[in-house]
N, C-alpha and C positions, 0 to 999 in steps of 0.2 A: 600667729600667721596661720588661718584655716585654709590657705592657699595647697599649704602641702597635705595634711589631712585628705584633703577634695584629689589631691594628684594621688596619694596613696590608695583611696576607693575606686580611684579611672582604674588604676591595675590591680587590684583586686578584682574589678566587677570583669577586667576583661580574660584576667587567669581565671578564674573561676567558668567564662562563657565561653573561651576560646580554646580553656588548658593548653595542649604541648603548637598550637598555630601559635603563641603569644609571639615567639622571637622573630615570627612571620610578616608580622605588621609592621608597616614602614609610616603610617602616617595616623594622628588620633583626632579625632576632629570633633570640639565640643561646643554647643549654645549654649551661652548664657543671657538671660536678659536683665536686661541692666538693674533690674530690681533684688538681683539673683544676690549681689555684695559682693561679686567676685570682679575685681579687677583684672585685665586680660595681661598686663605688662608683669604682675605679681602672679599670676598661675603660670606665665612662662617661665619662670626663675624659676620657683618652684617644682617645674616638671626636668629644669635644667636639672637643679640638684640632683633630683631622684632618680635619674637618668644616668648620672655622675658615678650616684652610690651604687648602681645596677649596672654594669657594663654589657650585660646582653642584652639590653635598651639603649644602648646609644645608639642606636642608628636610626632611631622614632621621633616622626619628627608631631609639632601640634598645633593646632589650630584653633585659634579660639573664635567664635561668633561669635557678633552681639547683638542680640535682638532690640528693638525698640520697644516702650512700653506702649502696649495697646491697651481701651479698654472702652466698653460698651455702654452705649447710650441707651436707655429703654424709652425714655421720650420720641426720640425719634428713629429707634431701633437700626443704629447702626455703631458699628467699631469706628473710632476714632485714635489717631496716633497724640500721645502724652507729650508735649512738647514744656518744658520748665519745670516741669513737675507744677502741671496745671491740669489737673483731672475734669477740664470743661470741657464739653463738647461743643462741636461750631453755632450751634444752636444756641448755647449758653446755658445748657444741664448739665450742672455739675453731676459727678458719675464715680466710683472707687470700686464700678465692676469690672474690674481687672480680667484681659483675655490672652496677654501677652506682655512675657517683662522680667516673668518674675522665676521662670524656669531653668534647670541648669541639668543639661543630660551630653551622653556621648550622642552623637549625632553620626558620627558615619567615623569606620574604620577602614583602612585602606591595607589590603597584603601586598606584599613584593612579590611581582608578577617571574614567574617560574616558566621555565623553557623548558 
């Protein structure tokens, strides 16, 4: 299960950027595109656990995004969305210039708003 691995570098990379604000964050919000192999239902368990084994993270909550796969057409020089895993453009050039799909980052971090 690389689902947990993947939750164990979200807080790494966010101890590491945020040090002692970490217990600060109320919500983790990440994209993946669907080419990314990360299932959104199995990195939520996953961030459960971690969560579970961390008790000054349990109050964090996550989001997962999921991008669609995009990818560009040079024939008639535009992006097109991947539908079936059919890498044709409407034109009918096929294309595996991938511009969108395949990425998996934090995307936005949210603090608990302090009075």
């Amino acid at each position: 299960m690389h689902e947990l691995t993947i939750v164990k570098d979200i807080f790494s990379t966010l101890e590491e950027h945020y040090q002692t604000k970490v217990d600060d964050i109320q919500k983790i919000q990440i994209t993946a595109g669907l080419l990314s192999n990360v299932q959104p239902v199995l990195i939520q368990n996953a961030f459960d656990a971690f969560i579970t084994d961390n008790p000054s993270y349990q109050n964090m909550e996550l989001e997962v995004v999921v991008n669609d796969i995009v990818a560009h057409c040079h024939k008639c020089d535009k992006d097109f969305k991947v539908l079936y895993h059919k890498f044709v453009c409407d034109c009918g050039t096929p294309s595996a210039d991938i511009v969108q799909g395949n990425e998996l980052y934090i995307s936005q971090v949210i603090f608990k708003q302090t009075l």
